[in-house]
N, C-alpha and C positions, 0 to 999 in steps of 0.2 A: 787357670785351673780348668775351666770346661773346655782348653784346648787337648788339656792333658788325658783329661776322660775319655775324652774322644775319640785320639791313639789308643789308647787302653787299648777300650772297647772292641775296635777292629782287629787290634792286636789277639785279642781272645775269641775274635771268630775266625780270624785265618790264621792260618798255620804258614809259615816260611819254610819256604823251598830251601834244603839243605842239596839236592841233587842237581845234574846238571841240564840245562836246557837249552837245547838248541833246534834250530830252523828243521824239519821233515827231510830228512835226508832223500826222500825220492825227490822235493822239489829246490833239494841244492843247484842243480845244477841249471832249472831254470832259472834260476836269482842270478847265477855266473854269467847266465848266455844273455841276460837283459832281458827272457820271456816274461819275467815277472820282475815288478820293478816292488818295493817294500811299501810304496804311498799306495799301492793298488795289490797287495798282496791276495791271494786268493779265498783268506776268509774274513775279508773286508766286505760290508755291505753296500751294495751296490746303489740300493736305494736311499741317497742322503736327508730328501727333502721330496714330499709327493705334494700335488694341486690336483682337485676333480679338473677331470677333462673338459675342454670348454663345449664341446654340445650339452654334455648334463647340466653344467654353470650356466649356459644358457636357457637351458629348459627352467631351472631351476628358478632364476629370477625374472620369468615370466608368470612365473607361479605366484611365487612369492610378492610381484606388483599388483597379480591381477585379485590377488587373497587379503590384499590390504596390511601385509604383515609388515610392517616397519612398527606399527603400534605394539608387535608382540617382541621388539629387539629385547626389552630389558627381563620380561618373563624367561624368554630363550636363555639369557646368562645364568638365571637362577634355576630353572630347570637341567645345566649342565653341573654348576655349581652341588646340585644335591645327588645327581648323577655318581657324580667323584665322590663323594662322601658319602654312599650308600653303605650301609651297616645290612648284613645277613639278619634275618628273621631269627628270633629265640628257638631254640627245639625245642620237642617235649619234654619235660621235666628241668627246662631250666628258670624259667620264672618261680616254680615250688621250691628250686633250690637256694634261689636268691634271696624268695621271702622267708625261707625258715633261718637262716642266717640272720636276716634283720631283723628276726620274733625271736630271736635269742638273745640277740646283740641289747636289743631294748628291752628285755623283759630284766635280764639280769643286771642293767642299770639300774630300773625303778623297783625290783624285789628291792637293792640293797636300800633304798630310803622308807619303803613304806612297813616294812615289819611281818607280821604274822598273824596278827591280831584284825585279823577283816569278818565281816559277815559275810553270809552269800551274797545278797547285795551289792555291797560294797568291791565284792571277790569279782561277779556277772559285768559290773559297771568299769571295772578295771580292766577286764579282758575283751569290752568293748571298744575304751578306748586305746588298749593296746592293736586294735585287730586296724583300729582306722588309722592310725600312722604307721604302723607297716605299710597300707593301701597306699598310702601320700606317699612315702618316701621311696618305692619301688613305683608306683606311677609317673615320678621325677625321675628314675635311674634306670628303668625298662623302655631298649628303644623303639618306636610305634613302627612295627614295619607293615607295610602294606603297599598291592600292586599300584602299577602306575595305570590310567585312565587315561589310553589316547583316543580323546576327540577330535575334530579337523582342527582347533585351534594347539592343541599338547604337538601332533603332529609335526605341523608344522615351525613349530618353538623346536622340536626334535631336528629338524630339517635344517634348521639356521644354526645350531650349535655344535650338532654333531657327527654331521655330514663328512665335513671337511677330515678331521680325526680320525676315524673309523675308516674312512678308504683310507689315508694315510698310511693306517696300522696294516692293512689288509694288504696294499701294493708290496708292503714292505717284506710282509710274510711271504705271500706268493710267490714274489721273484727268492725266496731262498730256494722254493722248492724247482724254479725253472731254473735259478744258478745251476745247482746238483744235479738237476737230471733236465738238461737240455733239450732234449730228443723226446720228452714226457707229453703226449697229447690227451689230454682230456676229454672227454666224451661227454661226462654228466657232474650238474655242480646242484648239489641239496642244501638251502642255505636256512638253518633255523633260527627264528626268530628275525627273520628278512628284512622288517624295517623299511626303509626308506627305498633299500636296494644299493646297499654300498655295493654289500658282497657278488652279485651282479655286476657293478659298475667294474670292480677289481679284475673280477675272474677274465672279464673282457677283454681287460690292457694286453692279456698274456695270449688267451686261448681262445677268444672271440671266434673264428673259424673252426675251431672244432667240439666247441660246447653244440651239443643238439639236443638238449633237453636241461632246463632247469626249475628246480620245483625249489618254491620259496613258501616257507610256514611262518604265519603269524598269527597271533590273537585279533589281531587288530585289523577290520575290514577299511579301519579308514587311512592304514598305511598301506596296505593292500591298493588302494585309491592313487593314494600319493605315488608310490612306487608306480605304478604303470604310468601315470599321466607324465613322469619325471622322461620314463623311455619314450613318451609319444612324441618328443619334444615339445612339452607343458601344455598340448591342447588337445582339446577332447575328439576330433574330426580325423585325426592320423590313427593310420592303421597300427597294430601292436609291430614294433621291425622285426620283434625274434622270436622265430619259430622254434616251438617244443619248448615255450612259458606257460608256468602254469601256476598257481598261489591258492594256497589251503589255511583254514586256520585251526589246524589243529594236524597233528604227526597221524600218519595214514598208518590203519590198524596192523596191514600187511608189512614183515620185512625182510619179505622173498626179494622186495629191490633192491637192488644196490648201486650205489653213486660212486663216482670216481674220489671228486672232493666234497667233503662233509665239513661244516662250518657251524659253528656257532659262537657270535660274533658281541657280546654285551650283551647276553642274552638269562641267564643263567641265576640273574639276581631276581628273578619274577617269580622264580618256585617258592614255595611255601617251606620248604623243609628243606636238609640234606639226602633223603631218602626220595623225595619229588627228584633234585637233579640227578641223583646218582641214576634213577629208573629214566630221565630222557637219554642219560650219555651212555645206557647202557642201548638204547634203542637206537644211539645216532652212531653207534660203534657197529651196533649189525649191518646198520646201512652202508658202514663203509666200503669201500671196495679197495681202497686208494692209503688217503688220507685225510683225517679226522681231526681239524683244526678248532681250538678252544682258546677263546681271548675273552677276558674280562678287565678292569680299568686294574691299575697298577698298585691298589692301595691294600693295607692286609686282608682287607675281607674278600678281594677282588683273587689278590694269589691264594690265598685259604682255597677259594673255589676252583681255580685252575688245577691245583695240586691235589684236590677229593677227586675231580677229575682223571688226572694224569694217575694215582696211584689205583682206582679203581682198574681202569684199561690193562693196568701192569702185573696186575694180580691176577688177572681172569686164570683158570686154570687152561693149563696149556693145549694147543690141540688148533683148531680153523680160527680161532680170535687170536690168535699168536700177536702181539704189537709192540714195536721199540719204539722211543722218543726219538722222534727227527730230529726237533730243535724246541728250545735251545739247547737241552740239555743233551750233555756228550756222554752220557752214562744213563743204565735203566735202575739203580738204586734210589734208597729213598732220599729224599731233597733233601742235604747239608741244608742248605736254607731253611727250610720248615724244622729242622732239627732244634735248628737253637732260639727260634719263635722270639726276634730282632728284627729284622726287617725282612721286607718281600720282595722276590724276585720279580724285580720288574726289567725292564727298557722304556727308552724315550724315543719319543720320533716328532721329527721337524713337521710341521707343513703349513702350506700356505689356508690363510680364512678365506670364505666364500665373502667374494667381493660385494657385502651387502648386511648393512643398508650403506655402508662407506667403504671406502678401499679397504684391498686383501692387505692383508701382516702376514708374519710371520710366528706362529706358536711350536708349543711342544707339547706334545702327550705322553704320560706316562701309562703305559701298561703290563700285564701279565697274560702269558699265553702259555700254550703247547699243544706243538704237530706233530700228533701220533700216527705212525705210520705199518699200516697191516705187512706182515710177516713176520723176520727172522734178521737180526741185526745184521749186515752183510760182513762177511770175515774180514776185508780188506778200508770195512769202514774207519779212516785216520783217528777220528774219535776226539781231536784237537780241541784242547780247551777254550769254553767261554771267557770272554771278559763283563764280568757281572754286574761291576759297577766303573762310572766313570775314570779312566788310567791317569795317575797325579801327575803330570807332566813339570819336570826340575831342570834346569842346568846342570848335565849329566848323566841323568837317570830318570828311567820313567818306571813309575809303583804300578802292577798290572794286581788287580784282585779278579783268578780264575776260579770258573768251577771245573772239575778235571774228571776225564774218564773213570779214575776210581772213584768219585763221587764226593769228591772232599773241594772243601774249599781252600784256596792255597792263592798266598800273596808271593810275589815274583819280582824283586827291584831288577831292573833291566839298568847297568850300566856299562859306559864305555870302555872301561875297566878291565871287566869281569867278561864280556858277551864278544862276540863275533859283528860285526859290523852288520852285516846283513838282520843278525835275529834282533839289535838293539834297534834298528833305524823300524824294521815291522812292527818291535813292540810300540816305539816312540808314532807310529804311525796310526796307530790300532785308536777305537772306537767304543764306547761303551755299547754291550749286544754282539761286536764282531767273532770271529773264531782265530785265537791265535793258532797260526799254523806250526806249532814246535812238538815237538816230544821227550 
C-alpha cells in the first residue's frame, strides 16, 4: 500500500512526456565523432566528490589540537544536527493567528459543557483559564527561533562539522560557472556571512590568481578570528598570504561597489523576518557585478528561502537589475516545485570528513541553492533540462524526473525501445542535479 502511494504521489506532480526527445542536435555529431562520450556528457557534473584542500586540513587540525577541541566532537554533531533542522522564525502576525484558532478551537469545546448560566466571576475565572492553555498549548506548538551565539567554543564545533560540506557544496557550484564560461576571470569575490571561509577556500581552487580583492561579512568577530588564523596556516606569527583581504561585520553602507562573485552561503537563516532577508539580497544583488550565489541546507525551510530569494531578483522591475537563473534552473518562471509545496528542491553532494578527531569518511549533503546571474538570458542559451531528483535506474529503462525550460516538471522513461542509443545510454548515465543535454 504505501508502495502505491508513493507512485501516486509522484505521478501527480510530474507529468509524462507524451513528445519526442532526443540528444541536441548541434552536439550530435560530437557523440558520432567519439568528442563526447554519454558517461561524460556535457551536462554531467564534473565535480563528483570534493575534500578541503590539504594546507587548510592542515591548518585546520593544528588548530583544532592546539584548541583542545576533541572534547567539543560530540557538541559539533549536535550543532550540525540542529543546523539541518532549522525552522524559519514565525512572522508578524502568525503566532496571533495560531492562537486565535486555538481560543476558538477550546472555547467552543468547553462553551458546549458549561451552559450559560455563569456569573461574572465565574464568566472572568473562565476566560482566565481559557487564556492560560491557549499560552501552554501554543508555547508547545510555537517554534523558539533565535540567533546562533558563536563564541570560540560554537566556532569551532562550526569548524569540525561544517567545514567539510559547505566547500563541498561551493567547489561544486563554482566549477558550473567555470564549466560554462571557461575563459571567466574574476577580479573580486564578496562573501556574506563568511564563516570559517569556505567560500574563500572555494573561490581559490578556481580563480586564486586573479581574485585581488575579497571582502568577507560576518557577525561574528570570533570567526572573523578563525577564518584568518585557518589562512595563516593555524598560527598566529605568519603573515596574512592574500592581499586585498579584508573582513567586516556588518554589510558596508555604500553600494556604489560592486563584486564580480556575490555569495551567500548558510547564511540567511539568522534574519529575523522575511523582509530582514528580502532587504540583504536586495543589497547583495546591487553588489553584484557577475553573479549572485544563494545556498541554504536542502530542507523546506532552507528551499522556502532560496526561492524568496530567487523570485525576489526575478521580479525586480526591468531596467540595470535585469537577472536570469544560471542554475539550476533552465527557466526564469515561478518554481513548479514551490507550486505544489511537496517537496524541495534540493541536490546532494558527496564529500569527504575533515580527518578529525578519527579518519575522514565519506558523507552527503543535501542542499538548495540558486546562481543568479546579472543580464539578459543569452538567445543561444540550450536551456536543457534539470534532473531534479535521483534517475530510477531498471533493466531497460532509466525514470529521469526533469525540470524543463517551460517551467514544468516533467518525468521521461528513457528506453531502449523507444530512444536512440546515444540519448538512452546519457540519460542511463546522468546524475541527480546534472543537465540533461536533449531537447
Amino acid at each position: 500500500m504505501f508502495r502505491k502511494l508513493r507512485v501516486n504521489r509522484f505521478s501527480m506532480l510530474y507529468s509524462n512526456y507524451s513528445v519526442k526527445v532526443e540528444i541536441d542536435a548541434s552536439l550530435r555529431d560530437k557523440f558520432d565523432s567519439n568528442e563526447y562520450k554519454p558517461r561524460k556528457h556535457p551536462g554531467t557534473a564534473r565535480v563528483k566528490i570534493a575534500s578541503i584542500p590539504p594546507d587548510i586540513t592542515k591548518a585546520i587540525k593544528i588548530i583544532l589540537d592546539d584548541s583542545g577541541a576533541r572534547s567539543l566532537h560530540q557538541d559539533s554533531i549536535k550543532l550540525n544536527n540542529y543546523l539541518r533542522s532549522r525552522l524559519l522564525p514565525p512572522e508578524d502576525g502568525d503566532i496571533d493567528e495560531k492562537a486565535a484558532k486555538i481560543h476558538d478551537k477550546i472555547a467552543k469545546k468547553a462553551n458546549s459543557k458549561i451552559g450559560d448560566n455563569l456569573t461574572e466571576d465565574e464568566l472572568n475565572q473562565f476566560n482566565k483559564q481559557l487564556q492560560s492553555k491557549v499560552f501552554n498549548i501554543l508555547k508547545a506548538n510555537v517554534y523558539r527561533w533565535g540567533n546562533i551565539s558563536y563564541d570560540k567554543a560554537t566556532c569551532l564545533q562550526y569548524l569540525m562539522s561544517r567545514s567539510a560540506p559547505e566547500y563541498a557544496v561551493l567547489v561544486r557550484l563554482l566549477d558550473e560557472i567555470r564549466k560554462k564560461y571557461p575563459d571567466y576571470k574574476p577580479r573580486s569575490f564578496f562573501d556574506f556571512g563568511s564563516g570559517v571561509g569556505t567560500g574563500t577556500w572555494a573561490i581559490n581552487k578556481y580563480w586564486k590568481e586573479d581574485i585581488f580583492e575579497y571582502f568577507c561579512v560576518d557577525t561574528s568577530q570570533n570567526m572573523h578570528d578563525l577564518a584568518r588564523l585557518i589562512l595563516c596556516q593555524g598560527k598566529d606569527n605568519v603573515t596574512m598570504p592574500l592581499k586585498g583581504y579584508f573582513q567586516r561585520q556588518f554589510l558596508p553602507a555604500s553600494t556604489d561597489l560592486k563584486y564580480n562573485i556575490v555569495l551567500s552561503a548558510f547564511s540567511l537563516f539568522e534574519q529575523p523576518n522575511m523582509r530582514s532577508r528580502l532587504e540583504i539580497i536586495q543589497k547583495l544583488w546591487k553588489k553584484t557585478e557577475d553573479f549572485l550565489i544563494i545556498i541554504e541546507q536542502g530542507s523546506n525551510a532552507g528551499f522556502q528561502v532560496v526561492n524568496e530569494a530567487r523570485e525576489f531578483v526575478l521580479n525586480l522591475p526591468k531596467g540595470k537589475h535585469n537577472g536570469f537563473a544560471f542554475s539550476p534552473c533552465p527557466n526564469d518562471n515561478v518554481c513548479p516545485r514551490y507550486l505544489e509545496h511537496k517537496t524541495p528542491c534540493n541536490f546532494l553532494m558527496k564529500y569527504e570528513t575533515l580527518p578529525y578527531p578519527s579518519k575522514s569518511d565519506v558523507a552527503a549533503e543535501l542542499f538548495s541553492y540558486v546562481i543568479l546571474k546579472k543580464g539578459i538570458r543569452p538567445s543561444d542559451d540550450p536551456q536543457w533540462p534539470r534532473i531534479v531528483r535521483a534517475p530510477i535506474v531498471r533493466s531497460g529503462h532509466t525514470i529521469c524526473r526533469l525540470c524543463t525550460k517551460q517551467g514544468e516538471l516533467k518525468e521521461v522513461i528513457f528506453s531502449k525501445s523507444k530512444f536512440d542509443q546515444t540519448t538512452y545510454r546519457c540519460a542511463r548515465s546522468s546524475n541527480w542535479g546534472d543537465l540533461l543535454p536533449v531537447q
